[in-house]
mmCIF file of the N, C-alpha and C atoms, coordinates in Angstrom:
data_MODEL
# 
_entry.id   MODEL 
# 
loop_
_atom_site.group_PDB 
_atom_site.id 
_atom_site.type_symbol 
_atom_site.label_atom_id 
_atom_site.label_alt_id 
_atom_site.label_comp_id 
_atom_site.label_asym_id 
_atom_site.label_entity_id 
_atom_site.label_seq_id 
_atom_site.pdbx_PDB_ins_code 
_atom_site.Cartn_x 
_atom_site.Cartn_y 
_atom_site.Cartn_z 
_atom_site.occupancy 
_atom_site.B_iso_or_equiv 
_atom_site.pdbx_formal_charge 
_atom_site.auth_seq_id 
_atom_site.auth_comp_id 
_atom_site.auth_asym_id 
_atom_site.auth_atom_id 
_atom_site.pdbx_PDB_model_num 
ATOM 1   N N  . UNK A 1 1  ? -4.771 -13.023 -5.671  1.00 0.00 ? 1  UNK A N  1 
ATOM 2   C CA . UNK A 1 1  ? -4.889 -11.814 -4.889  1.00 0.00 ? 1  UNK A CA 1 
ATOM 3   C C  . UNK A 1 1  ? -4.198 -10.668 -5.618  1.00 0.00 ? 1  UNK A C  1 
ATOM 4   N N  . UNK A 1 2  ? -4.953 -9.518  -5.793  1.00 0.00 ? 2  UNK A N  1 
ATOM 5   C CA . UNK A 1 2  ? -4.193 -8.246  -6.266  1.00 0.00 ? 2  UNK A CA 1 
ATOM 6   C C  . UNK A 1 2  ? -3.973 -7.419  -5.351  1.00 0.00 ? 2  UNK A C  1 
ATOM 7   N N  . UNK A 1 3  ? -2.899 -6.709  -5.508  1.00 0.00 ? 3  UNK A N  1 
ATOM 8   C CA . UNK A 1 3  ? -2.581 -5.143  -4.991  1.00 0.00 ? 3  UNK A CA 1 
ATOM 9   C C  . UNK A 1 3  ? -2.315 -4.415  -5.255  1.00 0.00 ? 3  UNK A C  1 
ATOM 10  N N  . UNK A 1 4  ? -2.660 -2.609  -5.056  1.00 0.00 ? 4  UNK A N  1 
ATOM 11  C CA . UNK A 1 4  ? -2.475 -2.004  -6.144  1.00 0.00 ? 4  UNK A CA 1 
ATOM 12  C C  . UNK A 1 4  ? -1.447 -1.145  -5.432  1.00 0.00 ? 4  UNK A C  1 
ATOM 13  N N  . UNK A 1 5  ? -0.950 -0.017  -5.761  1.00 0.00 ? 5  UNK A N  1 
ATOM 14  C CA . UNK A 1 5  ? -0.568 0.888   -5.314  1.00 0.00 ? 5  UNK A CA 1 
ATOM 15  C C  . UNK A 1 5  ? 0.099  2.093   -6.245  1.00 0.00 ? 5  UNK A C  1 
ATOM 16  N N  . UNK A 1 6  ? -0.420 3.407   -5.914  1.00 0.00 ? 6  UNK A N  1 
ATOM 17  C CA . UNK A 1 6  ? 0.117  4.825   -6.229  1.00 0.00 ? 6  UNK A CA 1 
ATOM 18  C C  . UNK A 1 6  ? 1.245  5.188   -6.434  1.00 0.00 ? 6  UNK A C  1 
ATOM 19  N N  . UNK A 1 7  ? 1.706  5.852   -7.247  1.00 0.00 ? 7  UNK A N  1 
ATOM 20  C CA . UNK A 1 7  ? 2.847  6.485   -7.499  1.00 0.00 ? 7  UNK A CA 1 
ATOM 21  C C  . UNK A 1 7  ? 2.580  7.849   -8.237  1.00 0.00 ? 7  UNK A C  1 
ATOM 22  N N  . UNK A 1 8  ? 2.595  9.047   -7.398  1.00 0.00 ? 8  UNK A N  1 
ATOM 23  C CA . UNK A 1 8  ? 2.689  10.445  -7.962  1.00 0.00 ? 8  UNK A CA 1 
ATOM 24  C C  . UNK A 1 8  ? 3.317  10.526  -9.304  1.00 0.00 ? 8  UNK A C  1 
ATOM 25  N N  . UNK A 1 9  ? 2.922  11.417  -10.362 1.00 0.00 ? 9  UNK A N  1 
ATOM 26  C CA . UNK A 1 9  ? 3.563  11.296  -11.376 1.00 0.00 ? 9  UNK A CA 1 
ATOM 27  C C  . UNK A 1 9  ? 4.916  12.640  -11.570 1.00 0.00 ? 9  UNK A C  1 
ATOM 28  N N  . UNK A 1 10 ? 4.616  12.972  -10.246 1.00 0.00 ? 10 UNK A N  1 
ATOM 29  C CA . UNK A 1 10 ? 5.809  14.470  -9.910  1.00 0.00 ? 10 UNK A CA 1 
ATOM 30  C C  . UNK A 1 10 ? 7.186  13.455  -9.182  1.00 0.00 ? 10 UNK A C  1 
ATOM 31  N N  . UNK A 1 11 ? 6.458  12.487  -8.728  1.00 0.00 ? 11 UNK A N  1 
ATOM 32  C CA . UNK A 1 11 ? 7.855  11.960  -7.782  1.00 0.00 ? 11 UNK A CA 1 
ATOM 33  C C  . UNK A 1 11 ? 8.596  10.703  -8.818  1.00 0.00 ? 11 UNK A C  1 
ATOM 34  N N  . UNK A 1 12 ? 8.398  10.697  -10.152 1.00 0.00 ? 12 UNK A N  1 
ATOM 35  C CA . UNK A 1 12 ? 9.076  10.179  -11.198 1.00 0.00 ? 12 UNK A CA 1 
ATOM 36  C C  . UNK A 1 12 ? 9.801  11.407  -12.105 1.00 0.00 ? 12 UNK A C  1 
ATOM 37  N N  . UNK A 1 13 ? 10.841 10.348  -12.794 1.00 0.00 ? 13 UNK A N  1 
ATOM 38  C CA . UNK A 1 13 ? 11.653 11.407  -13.865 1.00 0.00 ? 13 UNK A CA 1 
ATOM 39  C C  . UNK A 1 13 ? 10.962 10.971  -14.934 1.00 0.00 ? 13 UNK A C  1 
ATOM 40  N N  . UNK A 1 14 ? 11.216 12.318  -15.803 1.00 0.00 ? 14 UNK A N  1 
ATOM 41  C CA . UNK A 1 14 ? 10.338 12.601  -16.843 1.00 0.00 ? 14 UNK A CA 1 
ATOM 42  C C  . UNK A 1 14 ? 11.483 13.040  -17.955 1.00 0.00 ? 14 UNK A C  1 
ATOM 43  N N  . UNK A 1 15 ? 11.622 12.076  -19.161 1.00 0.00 ? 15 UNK A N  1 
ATOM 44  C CA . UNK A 1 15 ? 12.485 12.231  -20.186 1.00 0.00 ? 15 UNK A CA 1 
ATOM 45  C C  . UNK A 1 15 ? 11.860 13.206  -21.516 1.00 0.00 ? 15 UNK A C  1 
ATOM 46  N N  . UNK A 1 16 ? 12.051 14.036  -21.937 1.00 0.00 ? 16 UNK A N  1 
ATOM 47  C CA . UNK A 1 16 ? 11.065 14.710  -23.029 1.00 0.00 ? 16 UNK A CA 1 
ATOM 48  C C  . UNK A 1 16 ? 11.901 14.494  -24.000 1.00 0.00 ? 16 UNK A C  1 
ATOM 49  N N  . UNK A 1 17 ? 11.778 13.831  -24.910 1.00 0.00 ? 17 UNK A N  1 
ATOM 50  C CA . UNK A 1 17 ? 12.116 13.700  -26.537 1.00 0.00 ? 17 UNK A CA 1 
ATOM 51  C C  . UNK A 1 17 ? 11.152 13.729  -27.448 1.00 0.00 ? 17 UNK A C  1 
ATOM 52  N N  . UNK A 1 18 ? 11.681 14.185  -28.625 1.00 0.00 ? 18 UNK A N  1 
ATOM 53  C CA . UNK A 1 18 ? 10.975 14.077  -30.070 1.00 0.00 ? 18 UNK A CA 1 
ATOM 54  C C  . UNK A 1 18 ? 10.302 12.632  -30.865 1.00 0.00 ? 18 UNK A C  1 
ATOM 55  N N  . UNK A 1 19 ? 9.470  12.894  -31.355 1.00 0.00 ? 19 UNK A N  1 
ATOM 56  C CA . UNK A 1 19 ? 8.982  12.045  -31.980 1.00 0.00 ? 19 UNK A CA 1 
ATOM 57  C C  . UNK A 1 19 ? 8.290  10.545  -31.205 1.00 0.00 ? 19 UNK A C  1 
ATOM 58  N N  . UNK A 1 20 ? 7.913  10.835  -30.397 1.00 0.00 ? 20 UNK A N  1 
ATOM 59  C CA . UNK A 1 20 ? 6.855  10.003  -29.579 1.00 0.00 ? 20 UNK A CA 1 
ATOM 60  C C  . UNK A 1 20 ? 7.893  9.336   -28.644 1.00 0.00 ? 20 UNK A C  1 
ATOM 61  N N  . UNK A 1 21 ? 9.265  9.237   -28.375 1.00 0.00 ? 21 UNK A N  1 
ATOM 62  C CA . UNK A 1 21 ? 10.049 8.908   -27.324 1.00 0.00 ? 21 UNK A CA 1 
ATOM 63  C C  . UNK A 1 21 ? 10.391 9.163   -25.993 1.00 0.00 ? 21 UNK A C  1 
ATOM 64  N N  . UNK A 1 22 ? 8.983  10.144  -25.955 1.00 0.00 ? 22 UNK A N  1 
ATOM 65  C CA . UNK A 1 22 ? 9.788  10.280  -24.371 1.00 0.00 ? 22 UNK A CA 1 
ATOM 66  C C  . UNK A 1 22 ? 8.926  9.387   -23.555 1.00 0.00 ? 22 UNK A C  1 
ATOM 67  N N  . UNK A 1 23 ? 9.553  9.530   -22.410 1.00 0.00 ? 23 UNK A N  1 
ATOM 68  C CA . UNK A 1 23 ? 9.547  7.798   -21.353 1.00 0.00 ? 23 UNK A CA 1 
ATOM 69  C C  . UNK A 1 23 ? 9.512  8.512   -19.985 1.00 0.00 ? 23 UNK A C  1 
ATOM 70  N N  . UNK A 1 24 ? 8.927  7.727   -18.927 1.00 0.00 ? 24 UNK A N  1 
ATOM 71  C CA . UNK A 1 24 ? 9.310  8.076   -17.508 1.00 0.00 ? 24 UNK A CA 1 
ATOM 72  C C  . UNK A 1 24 ? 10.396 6.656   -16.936 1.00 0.00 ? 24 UNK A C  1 
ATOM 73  N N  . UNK A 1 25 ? 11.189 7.136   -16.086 1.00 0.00 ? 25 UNK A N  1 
ATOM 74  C CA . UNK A 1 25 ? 11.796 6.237   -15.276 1.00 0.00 ? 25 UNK A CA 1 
ATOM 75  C C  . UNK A 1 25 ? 11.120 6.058   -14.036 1.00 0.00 ? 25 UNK A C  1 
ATOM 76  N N  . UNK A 1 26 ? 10.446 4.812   -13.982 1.00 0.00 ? 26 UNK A N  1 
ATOM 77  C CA . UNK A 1 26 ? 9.094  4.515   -12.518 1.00 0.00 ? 26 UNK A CA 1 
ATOM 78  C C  . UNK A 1 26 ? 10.122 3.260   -11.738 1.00 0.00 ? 26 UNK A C  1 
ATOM 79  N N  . UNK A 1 27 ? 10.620 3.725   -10.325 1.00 0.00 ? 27 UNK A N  1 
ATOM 80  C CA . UNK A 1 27 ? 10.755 2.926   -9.637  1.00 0.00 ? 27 UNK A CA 1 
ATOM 81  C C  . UNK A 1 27 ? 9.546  2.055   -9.195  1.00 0.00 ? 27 UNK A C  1 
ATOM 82  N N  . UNK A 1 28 ? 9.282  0.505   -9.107  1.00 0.00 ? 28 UNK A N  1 
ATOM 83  C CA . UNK A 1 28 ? 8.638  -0.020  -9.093  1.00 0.00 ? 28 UNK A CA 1 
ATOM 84  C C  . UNK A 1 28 ? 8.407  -0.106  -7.126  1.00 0.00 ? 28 UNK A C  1 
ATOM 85  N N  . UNK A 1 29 ? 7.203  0.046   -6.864  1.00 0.00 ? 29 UNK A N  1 
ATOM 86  C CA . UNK A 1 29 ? 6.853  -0.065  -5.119  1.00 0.00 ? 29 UNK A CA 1 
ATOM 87  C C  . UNK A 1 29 ? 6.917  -1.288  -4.924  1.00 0.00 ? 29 UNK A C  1 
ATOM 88  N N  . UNK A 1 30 ? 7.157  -2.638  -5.521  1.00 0.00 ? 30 UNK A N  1 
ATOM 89  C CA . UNK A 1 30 ? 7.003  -3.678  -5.209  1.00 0.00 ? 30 UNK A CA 1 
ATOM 90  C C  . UNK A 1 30 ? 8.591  -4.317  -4.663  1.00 0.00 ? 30 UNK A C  1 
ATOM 91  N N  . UNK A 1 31 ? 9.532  -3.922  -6.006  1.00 0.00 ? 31 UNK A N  1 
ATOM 92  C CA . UNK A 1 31 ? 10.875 -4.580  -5.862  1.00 0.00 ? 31 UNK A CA 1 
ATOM 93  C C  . UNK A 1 31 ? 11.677 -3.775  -5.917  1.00 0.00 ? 31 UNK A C  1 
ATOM 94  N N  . UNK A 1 32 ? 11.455 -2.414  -6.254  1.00 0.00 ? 32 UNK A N  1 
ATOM 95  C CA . UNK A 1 32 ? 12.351 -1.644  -6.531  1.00 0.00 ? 32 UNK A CA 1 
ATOM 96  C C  . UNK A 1 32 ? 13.374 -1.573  -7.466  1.00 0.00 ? 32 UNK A C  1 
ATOM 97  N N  . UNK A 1 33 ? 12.841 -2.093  -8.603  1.00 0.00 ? 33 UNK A N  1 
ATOM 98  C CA . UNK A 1 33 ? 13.395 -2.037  -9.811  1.00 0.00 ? 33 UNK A CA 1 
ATOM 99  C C  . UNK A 1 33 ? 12.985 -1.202  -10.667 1.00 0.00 ? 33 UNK A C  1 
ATOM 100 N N  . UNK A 1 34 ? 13.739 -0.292  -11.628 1.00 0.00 ? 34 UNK A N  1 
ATOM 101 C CA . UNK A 1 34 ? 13.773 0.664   -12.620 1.00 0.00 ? 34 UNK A CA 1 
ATOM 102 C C  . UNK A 1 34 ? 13.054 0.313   -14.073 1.00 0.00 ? 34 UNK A C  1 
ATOM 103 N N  . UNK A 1 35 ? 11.020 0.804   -13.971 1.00 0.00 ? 35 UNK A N  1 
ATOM 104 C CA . UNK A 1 35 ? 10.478 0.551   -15.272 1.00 0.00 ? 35 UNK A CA 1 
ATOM 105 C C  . UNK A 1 35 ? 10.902 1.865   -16.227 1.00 0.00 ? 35 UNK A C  1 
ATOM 106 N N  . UNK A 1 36 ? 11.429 1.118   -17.237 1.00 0.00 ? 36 UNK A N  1 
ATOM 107 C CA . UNK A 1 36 ? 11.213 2.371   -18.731 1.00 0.00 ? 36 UNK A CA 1 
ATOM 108 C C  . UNK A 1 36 ? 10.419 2.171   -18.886 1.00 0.00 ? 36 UNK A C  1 
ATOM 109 N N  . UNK A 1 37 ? 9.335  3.125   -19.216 1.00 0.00 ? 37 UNK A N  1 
ATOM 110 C CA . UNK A 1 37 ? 8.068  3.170   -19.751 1.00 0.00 ? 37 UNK A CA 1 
ATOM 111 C C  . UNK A 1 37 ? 8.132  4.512   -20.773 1.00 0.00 ? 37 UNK A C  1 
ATOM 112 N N  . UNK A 1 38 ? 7.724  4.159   -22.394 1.00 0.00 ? 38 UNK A N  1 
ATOM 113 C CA . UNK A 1 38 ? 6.939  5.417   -22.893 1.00 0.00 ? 38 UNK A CA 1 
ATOM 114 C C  . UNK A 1 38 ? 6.037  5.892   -22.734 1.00 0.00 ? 38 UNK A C  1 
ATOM 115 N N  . UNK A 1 39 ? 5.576  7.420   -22.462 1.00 0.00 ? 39 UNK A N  1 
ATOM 116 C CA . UNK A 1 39 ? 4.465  8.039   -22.338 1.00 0.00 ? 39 UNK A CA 1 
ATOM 117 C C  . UNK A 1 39 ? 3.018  7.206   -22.679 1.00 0.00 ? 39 UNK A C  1 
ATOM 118 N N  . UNK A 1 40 ? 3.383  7.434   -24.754 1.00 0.00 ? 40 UNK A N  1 
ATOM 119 C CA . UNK A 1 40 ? 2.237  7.001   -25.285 1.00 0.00 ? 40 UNK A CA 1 
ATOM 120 C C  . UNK A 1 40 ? 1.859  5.469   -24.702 1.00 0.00 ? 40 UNK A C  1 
ATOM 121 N N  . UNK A 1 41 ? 2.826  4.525   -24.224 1.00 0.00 ? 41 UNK A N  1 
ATOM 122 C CA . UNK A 1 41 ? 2.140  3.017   -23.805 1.00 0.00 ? 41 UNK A CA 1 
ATOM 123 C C  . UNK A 1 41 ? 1.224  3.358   -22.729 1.00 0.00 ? 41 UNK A C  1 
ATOM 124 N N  . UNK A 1 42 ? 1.828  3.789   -21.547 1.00 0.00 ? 42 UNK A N  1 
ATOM 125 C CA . UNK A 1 42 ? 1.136  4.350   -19.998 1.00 0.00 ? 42 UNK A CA 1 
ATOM 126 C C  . UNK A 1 42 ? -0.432 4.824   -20.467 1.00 0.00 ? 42 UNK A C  1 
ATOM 127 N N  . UNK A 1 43 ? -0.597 5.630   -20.750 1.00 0.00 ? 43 UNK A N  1 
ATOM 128 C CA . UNK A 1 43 ? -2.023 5.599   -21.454 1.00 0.00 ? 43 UNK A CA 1 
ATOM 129 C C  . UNK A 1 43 ? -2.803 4.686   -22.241 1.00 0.00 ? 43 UNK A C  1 
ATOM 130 N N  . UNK A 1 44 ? -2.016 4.020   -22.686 1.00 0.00 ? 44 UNK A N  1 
ATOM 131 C CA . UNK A 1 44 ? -3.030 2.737   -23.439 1.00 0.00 ? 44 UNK A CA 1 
ATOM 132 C C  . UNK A 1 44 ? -3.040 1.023   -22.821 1.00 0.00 ? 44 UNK A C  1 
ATOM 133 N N  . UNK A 1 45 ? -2.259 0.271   -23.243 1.00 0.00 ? 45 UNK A N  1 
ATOM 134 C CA . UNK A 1 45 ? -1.769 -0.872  -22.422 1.00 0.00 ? 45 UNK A CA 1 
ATOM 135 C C  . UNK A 1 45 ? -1.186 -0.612  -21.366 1.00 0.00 ? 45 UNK A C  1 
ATOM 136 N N  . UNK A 1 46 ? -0.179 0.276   -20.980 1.00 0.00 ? 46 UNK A N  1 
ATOM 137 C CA . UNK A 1 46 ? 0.709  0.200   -19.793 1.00 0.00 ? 46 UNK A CA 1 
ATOM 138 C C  . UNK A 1 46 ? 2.080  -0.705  -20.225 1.00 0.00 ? 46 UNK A C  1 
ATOM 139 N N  . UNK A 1 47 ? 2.150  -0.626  -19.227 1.00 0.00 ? 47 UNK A N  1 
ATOM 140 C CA . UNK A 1 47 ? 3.958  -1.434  -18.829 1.00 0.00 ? 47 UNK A CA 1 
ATOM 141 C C  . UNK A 1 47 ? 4.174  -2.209  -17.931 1.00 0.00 ? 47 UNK A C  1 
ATOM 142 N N  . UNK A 1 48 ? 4.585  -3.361  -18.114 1.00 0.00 ? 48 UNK A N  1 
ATOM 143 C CA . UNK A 1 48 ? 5.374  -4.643  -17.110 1.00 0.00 ? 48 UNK A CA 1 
ATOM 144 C C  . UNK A 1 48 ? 6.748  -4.238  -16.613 1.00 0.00 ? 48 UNK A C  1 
ATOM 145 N N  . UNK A 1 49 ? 6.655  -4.527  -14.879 1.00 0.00 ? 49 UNK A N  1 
ATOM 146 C CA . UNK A 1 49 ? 7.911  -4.189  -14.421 1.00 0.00 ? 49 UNK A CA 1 
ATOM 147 C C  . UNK A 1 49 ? 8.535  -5.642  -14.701 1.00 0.00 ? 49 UNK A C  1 
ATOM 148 N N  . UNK A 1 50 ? 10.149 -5.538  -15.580 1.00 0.00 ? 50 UNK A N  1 
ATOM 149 C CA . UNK A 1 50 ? 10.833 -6.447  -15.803 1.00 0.00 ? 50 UNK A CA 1 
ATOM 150 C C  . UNK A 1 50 ? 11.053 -7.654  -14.836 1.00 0.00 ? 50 UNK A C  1 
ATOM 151 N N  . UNK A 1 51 ? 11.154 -7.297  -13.253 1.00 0.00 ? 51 UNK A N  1 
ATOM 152 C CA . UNK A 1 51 ? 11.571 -7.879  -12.593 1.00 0.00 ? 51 UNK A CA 1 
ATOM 153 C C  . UNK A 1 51 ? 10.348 -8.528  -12.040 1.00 0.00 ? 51 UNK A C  1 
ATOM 154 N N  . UNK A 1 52 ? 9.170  -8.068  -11.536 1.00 0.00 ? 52 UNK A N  1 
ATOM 155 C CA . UNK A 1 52 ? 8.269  -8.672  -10.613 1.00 0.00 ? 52 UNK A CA 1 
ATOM 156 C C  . UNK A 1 52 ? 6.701  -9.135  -11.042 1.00 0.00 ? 52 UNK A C  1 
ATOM 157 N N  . UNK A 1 53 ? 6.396  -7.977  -12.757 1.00 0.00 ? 53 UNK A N  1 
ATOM 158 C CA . UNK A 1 53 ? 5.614  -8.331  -13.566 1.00 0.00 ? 53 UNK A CA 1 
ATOM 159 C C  . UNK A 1 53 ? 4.928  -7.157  -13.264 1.00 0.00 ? 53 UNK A C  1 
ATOM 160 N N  . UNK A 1 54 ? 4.405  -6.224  -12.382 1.00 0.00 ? 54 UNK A N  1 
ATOM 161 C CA . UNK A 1 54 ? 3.508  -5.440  -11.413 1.00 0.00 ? 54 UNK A CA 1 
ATOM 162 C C  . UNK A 1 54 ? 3.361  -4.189  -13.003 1.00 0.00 ? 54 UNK A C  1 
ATOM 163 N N  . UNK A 1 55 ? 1.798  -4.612  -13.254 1.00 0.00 ? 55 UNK A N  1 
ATOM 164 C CA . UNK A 1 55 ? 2.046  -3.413  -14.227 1.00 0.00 ? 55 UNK A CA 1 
ATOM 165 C C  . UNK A 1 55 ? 1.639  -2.216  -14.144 1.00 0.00 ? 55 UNK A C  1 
ATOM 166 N N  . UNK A 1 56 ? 2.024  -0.924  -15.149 1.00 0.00 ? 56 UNK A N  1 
ATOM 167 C CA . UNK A 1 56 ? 1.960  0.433   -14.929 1.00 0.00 ? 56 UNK A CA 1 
ATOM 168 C C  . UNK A 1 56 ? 1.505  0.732   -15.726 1.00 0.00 ? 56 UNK A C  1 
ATOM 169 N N  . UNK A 1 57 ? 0.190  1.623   -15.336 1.00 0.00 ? 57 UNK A N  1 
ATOM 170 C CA . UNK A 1 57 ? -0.771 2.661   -16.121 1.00 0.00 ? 57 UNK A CA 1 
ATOM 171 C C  . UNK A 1 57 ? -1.134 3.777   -15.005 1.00 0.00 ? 57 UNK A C  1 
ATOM 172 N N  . UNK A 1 58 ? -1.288 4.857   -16.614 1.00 0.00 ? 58 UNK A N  1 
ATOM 173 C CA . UNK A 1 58 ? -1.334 5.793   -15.968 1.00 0.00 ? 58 UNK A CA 1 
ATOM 174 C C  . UNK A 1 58 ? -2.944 6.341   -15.732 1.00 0.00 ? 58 UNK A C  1 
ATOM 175 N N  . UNK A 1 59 ? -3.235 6.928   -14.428 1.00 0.00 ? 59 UNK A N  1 
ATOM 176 C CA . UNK A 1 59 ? -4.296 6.867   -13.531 1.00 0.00 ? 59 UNK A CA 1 
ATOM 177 C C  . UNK A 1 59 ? -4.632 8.689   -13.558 1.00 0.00 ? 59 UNK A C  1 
ATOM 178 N N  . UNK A 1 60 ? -5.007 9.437   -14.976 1.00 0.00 ? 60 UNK A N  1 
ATOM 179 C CA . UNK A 1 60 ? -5.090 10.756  -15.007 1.00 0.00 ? 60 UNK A CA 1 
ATOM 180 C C  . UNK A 1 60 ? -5.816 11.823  -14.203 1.00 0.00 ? 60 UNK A C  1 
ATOM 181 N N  . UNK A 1 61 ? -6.734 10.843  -13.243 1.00 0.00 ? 61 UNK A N  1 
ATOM 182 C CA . UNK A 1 61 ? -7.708 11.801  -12.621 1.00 0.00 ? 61 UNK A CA 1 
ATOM 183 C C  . UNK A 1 61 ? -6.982 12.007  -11.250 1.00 0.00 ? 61 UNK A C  1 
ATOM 184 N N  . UNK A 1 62 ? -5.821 10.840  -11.080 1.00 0.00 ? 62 UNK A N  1 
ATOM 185 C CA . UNK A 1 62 ? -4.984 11.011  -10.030 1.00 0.00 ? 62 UNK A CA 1 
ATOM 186 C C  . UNK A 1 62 ? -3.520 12.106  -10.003 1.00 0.00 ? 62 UNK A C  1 
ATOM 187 N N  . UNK A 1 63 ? -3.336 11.536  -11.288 1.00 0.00 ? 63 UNK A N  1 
ATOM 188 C CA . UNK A 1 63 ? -2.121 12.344  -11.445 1.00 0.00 ? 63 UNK A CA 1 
ATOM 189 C C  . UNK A 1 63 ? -1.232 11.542  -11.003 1.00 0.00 ? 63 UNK A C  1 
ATOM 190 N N  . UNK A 1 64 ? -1.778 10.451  -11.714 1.00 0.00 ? 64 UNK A N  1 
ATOM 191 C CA . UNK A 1 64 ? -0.738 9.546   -10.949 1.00 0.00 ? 64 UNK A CA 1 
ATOM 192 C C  . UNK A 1 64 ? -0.151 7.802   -11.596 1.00 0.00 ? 64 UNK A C  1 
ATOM 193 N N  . UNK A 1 65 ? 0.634  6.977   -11.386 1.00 0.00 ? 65 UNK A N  1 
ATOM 194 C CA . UNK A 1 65 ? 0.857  6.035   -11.908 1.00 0.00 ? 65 UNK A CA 1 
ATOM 195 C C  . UNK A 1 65 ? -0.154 4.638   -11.123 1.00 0.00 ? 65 UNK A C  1 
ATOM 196 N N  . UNK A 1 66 ? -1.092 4.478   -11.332 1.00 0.00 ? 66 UNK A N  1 
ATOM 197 C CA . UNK A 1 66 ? -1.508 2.770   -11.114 1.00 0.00 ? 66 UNK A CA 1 
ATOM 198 C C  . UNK A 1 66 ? -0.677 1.411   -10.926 1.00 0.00 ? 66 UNK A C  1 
ATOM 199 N N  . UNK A 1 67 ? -0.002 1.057   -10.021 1.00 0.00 ? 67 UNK A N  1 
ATOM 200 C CA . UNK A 1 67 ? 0.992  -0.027  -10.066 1.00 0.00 ? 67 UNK A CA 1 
ATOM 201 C C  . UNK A 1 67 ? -0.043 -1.366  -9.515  1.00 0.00 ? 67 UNK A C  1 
ATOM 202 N N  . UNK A 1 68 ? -0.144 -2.323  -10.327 1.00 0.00 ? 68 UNK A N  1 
ATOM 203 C CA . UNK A 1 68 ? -0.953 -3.225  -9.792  1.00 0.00 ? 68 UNK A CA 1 
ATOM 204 C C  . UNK A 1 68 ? 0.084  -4.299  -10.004 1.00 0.00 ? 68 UNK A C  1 
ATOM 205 N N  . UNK A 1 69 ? -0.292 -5.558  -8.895  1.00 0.00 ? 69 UNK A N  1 
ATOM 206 C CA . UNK A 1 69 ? 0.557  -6.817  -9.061  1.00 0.00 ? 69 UNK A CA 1 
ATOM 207 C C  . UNK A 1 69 ? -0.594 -8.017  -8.760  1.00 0.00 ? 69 UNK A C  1 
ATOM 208 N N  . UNK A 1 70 ? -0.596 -9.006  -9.144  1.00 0.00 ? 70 UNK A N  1 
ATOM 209 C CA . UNK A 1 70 ? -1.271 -10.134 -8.952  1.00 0.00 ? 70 UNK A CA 1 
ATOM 210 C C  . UNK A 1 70 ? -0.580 -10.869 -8.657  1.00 0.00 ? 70 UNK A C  1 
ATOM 211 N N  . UNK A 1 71 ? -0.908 -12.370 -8.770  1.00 0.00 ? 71 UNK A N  1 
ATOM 212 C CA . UNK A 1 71 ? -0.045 -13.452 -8.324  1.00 0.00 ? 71 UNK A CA 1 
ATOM 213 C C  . UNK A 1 71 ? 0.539  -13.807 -9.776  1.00 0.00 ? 71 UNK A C  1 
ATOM 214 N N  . UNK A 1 72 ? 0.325  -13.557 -10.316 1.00 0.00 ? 72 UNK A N  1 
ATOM 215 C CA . UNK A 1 72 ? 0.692  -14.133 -11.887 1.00 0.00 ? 72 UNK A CA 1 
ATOM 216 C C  . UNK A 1 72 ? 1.821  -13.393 -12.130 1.00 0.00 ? 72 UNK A C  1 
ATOM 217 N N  . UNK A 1 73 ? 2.763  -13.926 -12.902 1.00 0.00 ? 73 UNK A N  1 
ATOM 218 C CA . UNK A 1 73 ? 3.673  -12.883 -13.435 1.00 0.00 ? 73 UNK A CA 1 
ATOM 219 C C  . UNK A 1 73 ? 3.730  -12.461 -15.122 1.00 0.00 ? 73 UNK A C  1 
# 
């Protein structure tokens, strides 16, 4: 079974650094644990939340983060 769920990309912090490093800090809707994610991944593969697996991509027509979780971790 999957589930997905939204995350505004205004209601995350947004780190701006040089040279392809900047990152958002995405509280995860599932466990509430703190994903680092770089920009450039979120657009391509995405990101695994450390704790619950639920991964993050970014969803541009939303403006927004894609959090999906399955049963798998």
């Amino acid at each position: 079974m999957s589930k997905t769920k939204y995350i505004k990309v205004r209601d995350c912090i947004y780190y701006s650094k040089a040279n392809g490093r900047s990152f958002f800090n995405i509280k995860c809707p599932f466990c509430n644990s703190q994903i680092i994610a770089y920009t450039w991944s979120l657009s391509g593969v995405g990101k695994k939340c450390p704790d619950c697996g639920a991964k993050v991509i970014m969803d541009l027509g939303r403006a927004s983060f894609e959090v999906s979780k399955t049963n798998k971790k």
